[in-house]
C-alpha positions in Angstrom: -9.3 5.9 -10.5 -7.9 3.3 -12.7 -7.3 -0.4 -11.4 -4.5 -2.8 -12.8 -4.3 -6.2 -11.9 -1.9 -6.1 -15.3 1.6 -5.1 -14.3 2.6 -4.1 -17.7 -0.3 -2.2 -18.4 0.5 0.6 -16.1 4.2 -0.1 -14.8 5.4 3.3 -16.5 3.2 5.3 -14.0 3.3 3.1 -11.3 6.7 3.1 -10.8 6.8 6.6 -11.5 4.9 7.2 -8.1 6.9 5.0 -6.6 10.2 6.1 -7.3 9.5 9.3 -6.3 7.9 8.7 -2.8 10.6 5.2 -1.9 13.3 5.5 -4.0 14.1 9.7 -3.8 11.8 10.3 -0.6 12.6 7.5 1.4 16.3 5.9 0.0 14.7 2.5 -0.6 17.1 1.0 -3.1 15.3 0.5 -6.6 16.0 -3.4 -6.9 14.3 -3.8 -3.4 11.3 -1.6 -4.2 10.2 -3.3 -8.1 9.8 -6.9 -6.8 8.3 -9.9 -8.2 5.4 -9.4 -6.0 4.4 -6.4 -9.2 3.7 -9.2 -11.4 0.9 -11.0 -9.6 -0.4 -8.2 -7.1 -3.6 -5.9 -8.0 -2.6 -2.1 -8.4 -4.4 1.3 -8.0 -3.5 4.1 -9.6 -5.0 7.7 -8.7 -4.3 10.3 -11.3 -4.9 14.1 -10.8 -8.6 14.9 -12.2 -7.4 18.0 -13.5 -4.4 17.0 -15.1 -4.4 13.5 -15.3 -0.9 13.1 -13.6 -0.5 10.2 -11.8 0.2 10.9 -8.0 -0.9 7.7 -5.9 -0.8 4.1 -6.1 -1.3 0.8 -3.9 -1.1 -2.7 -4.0 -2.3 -6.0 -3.1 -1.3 -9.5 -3.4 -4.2 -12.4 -4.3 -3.2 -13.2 -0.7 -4.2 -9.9 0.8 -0.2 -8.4 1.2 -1.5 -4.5 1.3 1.7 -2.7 0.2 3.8 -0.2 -1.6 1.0 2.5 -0.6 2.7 5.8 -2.2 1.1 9.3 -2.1 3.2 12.2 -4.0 4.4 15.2 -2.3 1.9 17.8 -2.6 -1.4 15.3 -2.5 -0.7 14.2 1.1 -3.3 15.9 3.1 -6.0 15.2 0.5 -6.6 11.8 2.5 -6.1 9.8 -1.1 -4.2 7.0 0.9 -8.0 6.0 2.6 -9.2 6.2 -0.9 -6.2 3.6 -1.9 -7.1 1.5 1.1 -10.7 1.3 0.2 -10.0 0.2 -2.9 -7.6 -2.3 -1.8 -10.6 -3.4 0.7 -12.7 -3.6 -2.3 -10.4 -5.7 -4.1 -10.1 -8.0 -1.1 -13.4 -8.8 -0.7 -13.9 -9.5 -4.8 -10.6 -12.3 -4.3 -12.6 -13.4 -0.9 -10.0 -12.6 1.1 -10.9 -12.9 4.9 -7.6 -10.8 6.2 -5.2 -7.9 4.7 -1.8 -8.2 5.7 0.9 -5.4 5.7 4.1 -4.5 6.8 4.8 -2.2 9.5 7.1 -0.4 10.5 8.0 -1.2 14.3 7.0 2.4 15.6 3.9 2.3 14.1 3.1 -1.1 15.3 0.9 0.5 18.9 -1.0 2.5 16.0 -1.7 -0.5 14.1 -2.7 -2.5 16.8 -5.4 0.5 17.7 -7.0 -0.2 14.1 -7.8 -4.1 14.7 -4.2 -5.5 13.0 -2.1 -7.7 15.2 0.9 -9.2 14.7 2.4 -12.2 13.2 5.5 -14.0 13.7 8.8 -12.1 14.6 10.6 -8.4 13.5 12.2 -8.9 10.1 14.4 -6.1 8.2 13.7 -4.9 5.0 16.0 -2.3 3.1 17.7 -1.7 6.9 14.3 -1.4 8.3 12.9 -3.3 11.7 9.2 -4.6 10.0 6.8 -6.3 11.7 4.0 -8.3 9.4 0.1 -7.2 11.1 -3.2 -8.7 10.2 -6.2 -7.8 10.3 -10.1 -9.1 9.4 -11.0 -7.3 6.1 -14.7 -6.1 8.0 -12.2 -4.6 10.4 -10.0 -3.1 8.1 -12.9 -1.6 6.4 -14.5 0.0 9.0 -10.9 1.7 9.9 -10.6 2.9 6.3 -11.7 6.2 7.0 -9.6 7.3 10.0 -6.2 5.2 9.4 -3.1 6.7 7.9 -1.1 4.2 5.3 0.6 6.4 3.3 4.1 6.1 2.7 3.7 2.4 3.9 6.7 0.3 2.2 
C-alpha cells in the first residue's frame, strides 16, 4: 500500500485506475471525474504485490469527503475496497476527523443507512446521476469496514 497526500506524486497511477473503472467502466466524463478536490485530498493506492500494477485507489478530503473509491476489473472480489476504506478510516482519525462523508448513489442509500450513514441535505446530480451526501461517525464507520461494499463509489 502506498499513501499520497501529494497529488503529483502519484497522479499518473491514480488516474490510471480511475479512468479505467469511471471514465471507460462507468461513462463518467473525464473533466468531471479529475477535480480540484485531487489537489488537497489524501489518496491510496493498492498496487498488485506480484506485479506491482496499480489496481485500486481512494480518497479523502481534510474534511472527511470519502470518494473516488475505484477497484479494477479482475480484483473485485478480493475485498480490496474494505482495505481502501480502512485506510481512509485511518487517515480520518490521524486529521481528527469525527465523521466521513460520501456520496451515494440514491439506490444505495437503504444500504447505507443499514451501515450507521444518514443523510444530509437534499438529492443533488452529478454527471446525470441522483446523489445523496451520507454521514457517518468515523467509530461507526470503522466498525462497518469489514462487511460494507464501496467499490465503484463516484
Amino acid at each position: 500500500m502506498k499513501l499520497a497526500n501529494h497529488w503529483q506524486q502519484a497522479a499518473p497511477l491514480l488516474k490510471n485506475i480511475r479512468e479505467k473503472v469511471f471514465v471507460c467502466e462507468r461513462r463518467i466524463p473525464k473533466k468531471i471525474e479529475f477535480d480540484q478536490g485531487d489537489r488537497t485530498a489524501y489518496h491510496m493506492l493498492v498496487c498488485d504485490d506480484k506485479n506491482q500494477q496499480p489496481i485500486a485507489t481512494g480518497r479523502i478530503s481534510p474534511q472527511g469527503e470519502i470518494s473516488r473509491i475505484a477497484v479494477v476489473m479482475g480484483y473485485r472480489n478480493e475485498k480490496i475496497d474494505k482495505f481502501i476504506m480502512q485506510g481512509l478510516f485511518h487517515i480520518a482519525h490521524k486529521l481528527m476527523l469525527k465523521e466521513v462523508f460520501i456520496s451515494s448513489p440514491l439506490d444505495k442509500v437503504e444500504y447505507f443507512t443499514q451501515h450507521d450513514f444518514y443523510p444530509i441535505g437534499s438529492v443533488y446530480m452529478v454527471a446525470g446521476m441522483p446523489k445523496q451526501r451520507m454521514a457517518c461517525a468515523i467509530s461507526q464507520a470503522v466498525k462497518h469496514a469489514e462487511k460494507a461494499k464501496y467499490y465503484l463509489n463516484h
